[in-house]
C-alpha positions as CSV (number, residue, x, y, z in Angstrom):
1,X,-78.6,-37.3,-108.5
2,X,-81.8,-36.4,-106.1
3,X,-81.6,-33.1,-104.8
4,X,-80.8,-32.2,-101.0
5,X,-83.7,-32.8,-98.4
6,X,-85.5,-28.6,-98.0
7,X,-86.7,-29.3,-94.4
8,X,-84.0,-30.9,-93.3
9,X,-81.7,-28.1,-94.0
10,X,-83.6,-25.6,-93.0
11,X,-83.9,-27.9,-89.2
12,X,-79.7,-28.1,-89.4
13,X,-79.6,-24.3,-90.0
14,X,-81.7,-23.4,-87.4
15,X,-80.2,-25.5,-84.6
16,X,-76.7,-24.6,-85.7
17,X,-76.3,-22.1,-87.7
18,X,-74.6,-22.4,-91.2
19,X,-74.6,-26.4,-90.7
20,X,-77.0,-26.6,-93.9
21,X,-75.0,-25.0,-95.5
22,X,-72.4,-27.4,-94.8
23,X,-74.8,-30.0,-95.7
24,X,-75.2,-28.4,-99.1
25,X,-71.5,-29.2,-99.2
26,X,-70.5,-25.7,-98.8
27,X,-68.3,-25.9,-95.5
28,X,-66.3,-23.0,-95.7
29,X,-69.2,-20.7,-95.9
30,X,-71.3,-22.5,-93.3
31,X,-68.0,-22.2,-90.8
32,X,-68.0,-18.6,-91.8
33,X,-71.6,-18.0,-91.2
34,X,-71.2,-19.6,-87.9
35,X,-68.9,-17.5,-87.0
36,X,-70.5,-14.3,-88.1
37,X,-73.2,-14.9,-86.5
38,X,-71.2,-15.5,-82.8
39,X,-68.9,-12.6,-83.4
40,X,-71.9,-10.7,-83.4
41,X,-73.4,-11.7,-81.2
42,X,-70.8,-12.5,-78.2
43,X,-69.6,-9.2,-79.1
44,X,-72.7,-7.3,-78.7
45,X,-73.2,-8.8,-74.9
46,X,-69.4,-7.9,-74.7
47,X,-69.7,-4.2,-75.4
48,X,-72.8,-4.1,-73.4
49,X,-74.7,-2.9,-76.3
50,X,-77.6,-4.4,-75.0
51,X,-78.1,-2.3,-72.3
52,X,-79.7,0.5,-74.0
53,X,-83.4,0.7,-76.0
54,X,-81.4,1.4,-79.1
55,X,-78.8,-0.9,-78.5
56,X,-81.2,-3.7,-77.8
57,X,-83.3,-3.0,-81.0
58,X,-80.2,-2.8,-83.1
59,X,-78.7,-6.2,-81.4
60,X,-82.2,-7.5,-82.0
61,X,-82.9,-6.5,-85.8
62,X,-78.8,-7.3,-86.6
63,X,-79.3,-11.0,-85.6
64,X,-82.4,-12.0,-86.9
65,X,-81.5,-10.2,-90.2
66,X,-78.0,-12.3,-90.3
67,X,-80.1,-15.6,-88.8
68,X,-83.1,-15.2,-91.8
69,X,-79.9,-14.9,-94.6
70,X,-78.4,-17.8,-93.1
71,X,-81.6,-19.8,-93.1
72,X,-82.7,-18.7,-96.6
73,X,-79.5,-19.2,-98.4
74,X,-79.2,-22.4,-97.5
75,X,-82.6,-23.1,-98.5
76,X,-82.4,-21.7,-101.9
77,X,-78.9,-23.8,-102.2
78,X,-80.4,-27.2,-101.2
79,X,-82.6,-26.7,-103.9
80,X,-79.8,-26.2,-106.2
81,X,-77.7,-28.5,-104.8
82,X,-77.3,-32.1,-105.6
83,X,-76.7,-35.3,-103.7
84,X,-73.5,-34.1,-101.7
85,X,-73.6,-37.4,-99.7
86,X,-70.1,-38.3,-101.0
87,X,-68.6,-35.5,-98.6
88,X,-67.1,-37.0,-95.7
89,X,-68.4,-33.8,-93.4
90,X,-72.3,-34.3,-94.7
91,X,-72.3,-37.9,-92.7
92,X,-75.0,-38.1,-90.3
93,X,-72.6,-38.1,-87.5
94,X,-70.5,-36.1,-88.6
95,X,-73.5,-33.4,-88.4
96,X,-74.4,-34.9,-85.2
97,X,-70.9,-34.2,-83.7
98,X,-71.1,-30.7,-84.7
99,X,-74.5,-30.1,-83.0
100,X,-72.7,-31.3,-80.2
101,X,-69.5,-29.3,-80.0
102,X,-72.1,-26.4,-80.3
103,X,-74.1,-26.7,-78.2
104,X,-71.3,-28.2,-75.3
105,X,-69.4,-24.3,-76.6
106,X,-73.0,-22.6,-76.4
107,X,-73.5,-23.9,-72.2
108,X,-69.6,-23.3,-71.4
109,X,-69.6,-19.3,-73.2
110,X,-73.3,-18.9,-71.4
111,X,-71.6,-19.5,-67.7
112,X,-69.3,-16.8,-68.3
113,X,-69.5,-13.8,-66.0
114,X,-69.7,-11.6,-68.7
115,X,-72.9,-13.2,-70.4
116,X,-76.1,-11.5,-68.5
117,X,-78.7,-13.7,-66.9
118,X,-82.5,-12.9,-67.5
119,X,-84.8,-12.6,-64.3
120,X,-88.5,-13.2,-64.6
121,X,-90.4,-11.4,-62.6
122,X,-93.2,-13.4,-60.3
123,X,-94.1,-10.8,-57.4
124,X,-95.7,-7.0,-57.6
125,X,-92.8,-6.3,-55.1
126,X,-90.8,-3.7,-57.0
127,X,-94.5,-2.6,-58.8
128,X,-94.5,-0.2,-60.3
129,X,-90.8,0.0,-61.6
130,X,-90.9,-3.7,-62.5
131,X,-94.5,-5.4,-62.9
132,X,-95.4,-9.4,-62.9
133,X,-93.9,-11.1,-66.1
134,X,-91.7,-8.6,-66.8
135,X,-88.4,-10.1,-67.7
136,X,-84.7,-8.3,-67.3
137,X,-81.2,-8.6,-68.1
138,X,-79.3,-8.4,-64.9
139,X,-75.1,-7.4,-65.8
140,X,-73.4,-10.3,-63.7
141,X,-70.1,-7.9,-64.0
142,X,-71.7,-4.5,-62.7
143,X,-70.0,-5.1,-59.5
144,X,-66.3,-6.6,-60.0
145,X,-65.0,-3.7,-59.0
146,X,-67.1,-1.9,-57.1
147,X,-69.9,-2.6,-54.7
148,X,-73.6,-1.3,-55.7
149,X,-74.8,2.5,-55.7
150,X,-77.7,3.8,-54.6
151,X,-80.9,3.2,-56.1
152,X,-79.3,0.2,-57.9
153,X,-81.9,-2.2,-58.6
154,X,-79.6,-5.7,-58.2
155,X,-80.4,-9.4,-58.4
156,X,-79.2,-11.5,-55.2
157,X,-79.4,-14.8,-53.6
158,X,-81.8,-15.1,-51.0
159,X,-79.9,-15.1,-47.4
160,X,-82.5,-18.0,-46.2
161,X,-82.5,-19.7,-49.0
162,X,-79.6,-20.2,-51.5
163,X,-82.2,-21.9,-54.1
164,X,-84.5,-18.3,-54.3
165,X,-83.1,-15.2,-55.7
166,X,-84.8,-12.1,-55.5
167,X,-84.5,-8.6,-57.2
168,X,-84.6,-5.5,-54.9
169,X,-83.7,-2.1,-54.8
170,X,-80.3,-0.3,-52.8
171,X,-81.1,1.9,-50.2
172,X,-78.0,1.7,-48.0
173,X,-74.4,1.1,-47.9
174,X,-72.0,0.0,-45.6
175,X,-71.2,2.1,-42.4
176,X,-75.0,3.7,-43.1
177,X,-77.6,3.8,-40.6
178,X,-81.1,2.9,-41.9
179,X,-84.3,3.8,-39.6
180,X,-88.3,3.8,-40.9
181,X,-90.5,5.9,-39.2
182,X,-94.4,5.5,-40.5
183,X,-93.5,3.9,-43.7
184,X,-90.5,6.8,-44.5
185,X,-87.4,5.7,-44.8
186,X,-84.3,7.3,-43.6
187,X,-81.0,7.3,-44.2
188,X,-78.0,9.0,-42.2
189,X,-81.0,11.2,-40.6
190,X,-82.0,12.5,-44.1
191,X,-85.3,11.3,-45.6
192,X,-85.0,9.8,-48.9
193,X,-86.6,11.3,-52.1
194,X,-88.3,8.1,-52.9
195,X,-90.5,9.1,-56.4
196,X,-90.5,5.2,-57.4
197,X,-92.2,3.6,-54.3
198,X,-95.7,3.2,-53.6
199,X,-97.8,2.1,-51.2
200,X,-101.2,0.0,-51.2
201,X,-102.2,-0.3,-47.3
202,X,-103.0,2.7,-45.5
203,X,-102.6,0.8,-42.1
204,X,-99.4,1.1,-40.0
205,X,-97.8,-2.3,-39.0
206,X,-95.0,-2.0,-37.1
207,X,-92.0,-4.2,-38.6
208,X,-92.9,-3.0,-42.1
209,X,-93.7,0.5,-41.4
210,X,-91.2,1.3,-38.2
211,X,-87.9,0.4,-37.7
212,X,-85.2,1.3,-35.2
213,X,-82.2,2.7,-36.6
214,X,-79.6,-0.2,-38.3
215,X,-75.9,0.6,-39.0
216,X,-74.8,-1.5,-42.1
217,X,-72.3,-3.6,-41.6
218,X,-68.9,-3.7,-43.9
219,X,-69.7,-5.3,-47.5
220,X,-73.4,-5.3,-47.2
221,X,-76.2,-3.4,-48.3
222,X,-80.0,-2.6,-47.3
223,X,-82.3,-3.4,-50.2
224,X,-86.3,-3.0,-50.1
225,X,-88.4,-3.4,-53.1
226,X,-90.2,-0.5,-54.5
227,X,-93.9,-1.7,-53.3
228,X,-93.1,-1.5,-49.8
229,X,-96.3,-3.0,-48.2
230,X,-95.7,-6.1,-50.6
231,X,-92.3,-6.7,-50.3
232,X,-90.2,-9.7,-48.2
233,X,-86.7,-7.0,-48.1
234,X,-84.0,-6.4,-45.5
235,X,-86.3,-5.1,-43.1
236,X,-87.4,-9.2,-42.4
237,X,-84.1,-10.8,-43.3
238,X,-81.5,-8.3,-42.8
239,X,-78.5,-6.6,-45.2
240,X,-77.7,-8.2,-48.1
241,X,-73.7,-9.4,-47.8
242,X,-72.1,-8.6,-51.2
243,X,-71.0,-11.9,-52.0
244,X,-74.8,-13.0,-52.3
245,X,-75.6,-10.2,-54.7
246,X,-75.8,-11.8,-58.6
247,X,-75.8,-8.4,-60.7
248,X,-77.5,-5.5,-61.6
249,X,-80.7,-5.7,-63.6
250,X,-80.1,-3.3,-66.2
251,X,-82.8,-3.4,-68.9
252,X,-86.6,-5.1,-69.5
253,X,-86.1,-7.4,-72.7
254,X,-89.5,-8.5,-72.7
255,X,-93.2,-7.8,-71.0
256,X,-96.5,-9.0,-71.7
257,X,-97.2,-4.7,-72.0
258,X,-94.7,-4.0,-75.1
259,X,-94.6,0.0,-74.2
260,X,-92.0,-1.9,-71.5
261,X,-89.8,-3.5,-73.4
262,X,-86.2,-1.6,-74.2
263,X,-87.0,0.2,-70.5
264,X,-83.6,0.8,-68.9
265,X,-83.4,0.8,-65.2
């Protein structure tokens, strides 16, 4: 009998995996490695591992270790293995089917509130704390109990535009009273110890750099991005109602300037 196609069940291991190894004829380990390899996962995002450098790393290194064993020992099996054709679950459509019902499982677990959404970043509006192409993990369930804290960096749907969804910073919460005077903010009379914003023009324009106070109203918030002179924030379009906020960006998972990635925010 003609031994088991290599490529081909390396390609069905890497789209689902443990499938090659079901096409080696070895279903119970392939259902056991596909498993594994969700627990682990799923439960990683769960426990909000993730949301730490070391946590990150470890998630990282865990998976691709447990991916690589997966893909290699089915490799080395198919090898081994002889024609296993006469299986009833090595049919073509039978391996088609399972693709299926993974993937299908994969989009339905992935619209979950507790699975975190990445958000690319595509403006120098909350420079220097978050750069172009930097890319976070925003924590859809940060705020199921509560509202946002100060400081929070969150992810929310654009008031104007329910299609665009920016990333800001919180500066006030409901019942406070917001004012800028000359490009410093206040906030219930106090000035804000602002270390993370900057500022790139030296002139003075008035709806960006002065604002009369603003009282928050109940269940929103006042959110400015940390570049202030570059940034489209509730001093244009108003608070932010809570039901329009996504999550809280909680971690960078990937920029072009590595140094960034694991940075916690």
């Amino acid at each position: 009998m003609r031994r088991l196609p290599f490529g081909l069940t390396a390609f069905l291991t890497i789209t689902v995996p443990g499938l090659g190894h079901i096409y080696n004829g070895q279903a119970k380990k392939g259902i056991l490695l596909y498993l594994a390899c969700a627990a682990i996962y799923y439960s990683q995002i769960y426990l909000k591992l993730i949301y730490t450098k070391q946590g990150l790393f470890i998630c990282f290194l865990s998976n691709i270790v447990l991916y690589l064993y997966t893909l290699i020992d089915a490799s080395i099996l198919s090898l081994k293995t002889r024609d296993s054709s006469r299986l009833w679950y090595t049919k073509w459509y039978i391996l088609i089917l399972i693709i299926t019902a993974s993937m299908a499982t994969s989009v339905y677990i992935d619209h979950l509130s507790f699975i975190p959404k990445s958000y690319h970043l595509s403006s120098n509006s909350m420079r220097d704390t978050l750069i172009i192409d930097d890319t976070t993990l925003v924590d859809l369930t940060a705020y199921e109990t509560n509202g946002p804290e100060y400081d929070d960096i969150i992810v929310f749907t654009l008031p104007e535009d329910e299609n665009k969804d920016f990333i800001k910073r919180v500066i006030g919460k409901p019942g406070d009273t917001v004012c800028i005077e000359n490009k410093q903010v206040f906030v219930n009379g106090r000035k804000r110890d602002e270390e993370y914003s900057i500022h790139t023009d030296a002139k003075s324009r008035k709806r960006r750099d002065t604002m009369p106070p603003m009282t928050i109203p109940p269940g929103a918030y006042f959110v400015l991005g940390d570049n202030r002179d570059e940034s489209y924030d509730s001093r244009f379009f108003g608070p932010i109602a809570k039901e329009k906020i996504l999550g809280k960006a909680r971690i960078i998972i990937w920029s072009d300037t590595w140094s960034r990635i694991g940075k916690t925010l």
